[in-house]
C-alpha positions, 0 to 999 in steps of 0.5 A, a space after each residue: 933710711 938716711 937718705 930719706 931722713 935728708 929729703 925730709 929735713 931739707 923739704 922742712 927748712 924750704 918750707 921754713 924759708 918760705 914762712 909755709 912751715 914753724 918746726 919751733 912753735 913757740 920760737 915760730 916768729 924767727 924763722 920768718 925773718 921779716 916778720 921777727 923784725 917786724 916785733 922788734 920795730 913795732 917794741 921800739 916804735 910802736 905803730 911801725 911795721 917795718 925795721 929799726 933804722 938801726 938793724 936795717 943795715 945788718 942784713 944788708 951787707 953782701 958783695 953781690 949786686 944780685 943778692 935780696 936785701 931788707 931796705 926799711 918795708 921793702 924787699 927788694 930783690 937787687 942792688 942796683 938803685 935807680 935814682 931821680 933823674 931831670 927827664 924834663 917830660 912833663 907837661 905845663 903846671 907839672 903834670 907827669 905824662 905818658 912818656 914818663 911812666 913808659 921811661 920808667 916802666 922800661 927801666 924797672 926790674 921785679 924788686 927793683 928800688 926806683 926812685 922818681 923824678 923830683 915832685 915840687 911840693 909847691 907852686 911855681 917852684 920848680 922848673 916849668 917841664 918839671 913834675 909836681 905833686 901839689 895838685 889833683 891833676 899831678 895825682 891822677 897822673 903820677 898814677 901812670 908811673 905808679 901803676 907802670 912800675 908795679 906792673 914791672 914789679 918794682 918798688 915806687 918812691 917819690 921824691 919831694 924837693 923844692 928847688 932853691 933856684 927857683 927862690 930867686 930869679 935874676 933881676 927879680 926880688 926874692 918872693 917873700 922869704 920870711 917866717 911864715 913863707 917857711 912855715 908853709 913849705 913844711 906844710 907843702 911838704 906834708 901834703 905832698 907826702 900825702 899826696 904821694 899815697 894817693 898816686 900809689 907810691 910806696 914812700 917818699 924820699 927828701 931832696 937835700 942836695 943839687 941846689 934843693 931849697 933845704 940844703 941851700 938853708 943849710 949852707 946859707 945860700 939864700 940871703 933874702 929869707 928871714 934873718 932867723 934862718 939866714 944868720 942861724 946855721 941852727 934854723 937850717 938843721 931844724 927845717 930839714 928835720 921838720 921836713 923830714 918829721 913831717 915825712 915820716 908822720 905820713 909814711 912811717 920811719 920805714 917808708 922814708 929816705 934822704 938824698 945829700 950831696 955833701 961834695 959838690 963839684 958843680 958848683 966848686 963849692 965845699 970840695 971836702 975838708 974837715 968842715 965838710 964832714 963835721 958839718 954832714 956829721 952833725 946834720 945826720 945826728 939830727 936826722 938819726 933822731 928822727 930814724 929814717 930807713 935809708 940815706 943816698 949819698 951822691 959822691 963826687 964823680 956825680 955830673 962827670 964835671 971833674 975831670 978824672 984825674 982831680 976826683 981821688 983827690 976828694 974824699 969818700 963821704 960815704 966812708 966818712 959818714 957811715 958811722 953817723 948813720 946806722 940805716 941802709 946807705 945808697 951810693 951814687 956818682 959815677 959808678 960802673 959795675 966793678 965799682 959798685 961791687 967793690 963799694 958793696 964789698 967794702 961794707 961801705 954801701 948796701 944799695 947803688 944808684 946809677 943815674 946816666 948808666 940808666 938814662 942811656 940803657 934801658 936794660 942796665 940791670 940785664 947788662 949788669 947781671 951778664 956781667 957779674 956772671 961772667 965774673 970769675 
């Protein structure tokens, strides 16, 4: 009889897990997790369907790579991120082609986050073997990796840029940097947004680092845009938010990701310091006023441009800024396996990106999960 009883409570409470079964009626709605969360981030904001940016983190934390986590709207099935990489596979006028979707369609895993390639949102600002998503063409064909990562059973994110370098060319004058030329960026990022839907992402990320045009406003890189923003550290901050605003009104709060590089050994500028992260700290007081579901902070080892024994010098801006941030935080930069667990382990990340591991193995996440089996 007793062993009876302890089949039957144990078939309930899969049925629970499953969302096939309430034994509580009233209290129904907690035990189906996505769903009670789903009621507090509708009270909080209402038209959302996903989580409050400031829960999202809470669920998240585990010391495994292989361990289900909540990122925003997605369930995803894994840690292990893979970031937007320069392939330099598209075609003239940045149209995505075959070769891309079969790149990521080798490299995507069933719950698997995978974040595109950088998409321009505007013309002639991106290098020429760069993707956009300006344009009808781009669309149709962005549906290729669309499509080939939903096969895979992954999770697609575009991510938006616009790149800073290409503002200025050498021994040309800058295109016209003045008020109304910002304006239109915010728009293109809009319509890139909603461009990214009809490719069939399932949300967009900003690019704000690696020379991207907002994160060169901030720093007060480009000296031929309109004087408001290039003597206004202020103006900087507020077109990032604009353009992360205009994100989130197509996709939601829980659709809607940030990628900063706030170390940059590339280019030996801002190499840390207390004026690194009151800088970053104050940027992501204006991004937490807009809630987004997840910030990926690249850190110094990104590019292998320091040598190995320059890096533990740096600081650990994921550790400084987590407290600014209440959402999922993704880490990138130099990782391996080990460190990953241990950057998990520490409460520091609660996903991991890998960037040259997946450009040089397609079946990363395979290796990764032999390892972490053989672990003791």
């Amino acid at each position: 009889m007793l062993a009876r009883c302890r089949r039957s409570i144990q078939l309930r409470l899969v049925k629970c897990l499953q969302g096939r079964e309430t034994p509580l009626g009233r209290f129904s709605t907690f035990y189906k997790p996505q769903l009670a969360m789903n009621v507090i981030a509708r009270r909080r904001w209402p038209g959302s369907m996903g989580l409050s940016h400031r829960t999202m983190h809470l669920r998240a934390s585990t010391t495994d790579l292989f361990v289900p986590w909540q990122c925003g709207a997605y369930t995803l099935s894994h840690r292990v991120v893979l970031p937007a990489l320069s392939l330099s596979l598209a075609r003239t006028h940045g149209v995505p082609t075959p070769d891309m979707a079969a790149f990521y369609a080798r490299r995507t895993t069933p719950g698997g986050l995978v974040v595109c390639e950088t998409a321009s949102v505007s013309a002639g600002m991106a290098r020429p073997d760069a993707p956009g998503l300006h344009s009808a063409e781009q669309v149709n064909h962005w549906r290729l990796v669309t499509d080939a990562v939903h096969e895979a059973g992954g999770v697609a994110v575009a991510q938006l840029g616009l790149g800073g370098d290409m503002v200025r060319v050498p021994g040309q004058a800058a295109p016209g940097l003045d008020e109304d030329r910002m304006e239109q960026f915010l728009l293109d990022y809009r319509s890139a947004a909603e461009n990214a839907s009809d490719a069939g992402f399932d949300g967009v990320e900003l690019q704000a680092a690696h020379g991207a045009l907002p994160v060169r406003l901030l720093h007060g890189e480009l000296p031929d845009c309109a004087p408001a923003y290039r003597d206004s550290a202020e103006k900087g901050f507020r077109f990032l938010e604009e353009a992360l605003a205009s994100l989130v009104g197509v996709w939601g709060r829980d659709r809607v990701g940030l990628c900063l590089a706030p170390v940059r050994p590339e280019n030996g500028r801002r190499l840390g310091g207390l004026d690194t992260l009151a800088f970053y700290s104050r940027l992501l007081r204006h991004v937490d006023s807009i809630g987004i579901a997840w910030l990926q902070v690249v850190e110094p080892g990104y590019g292998g441009v320091l040598p190995p024994p320059a890096r533990p010098a740096l600081p650990r801006m994921s550790t400084l800024l987590r407290p600014y941030f209440p959402g999922a935080l993704v880490i990138a930069g130099g990782l391996d396996g080990r460190s990953a667990r241990e950057e998990l382990r520490s409460g520091r990340a609660q996903g991991v990106a890998f960037g040259r591991s997946f450009l040089s193995d397609a079946n990363l996440v395979a290796r990764l999960r032999d390892e972490a089996s053989a672990q003791p």
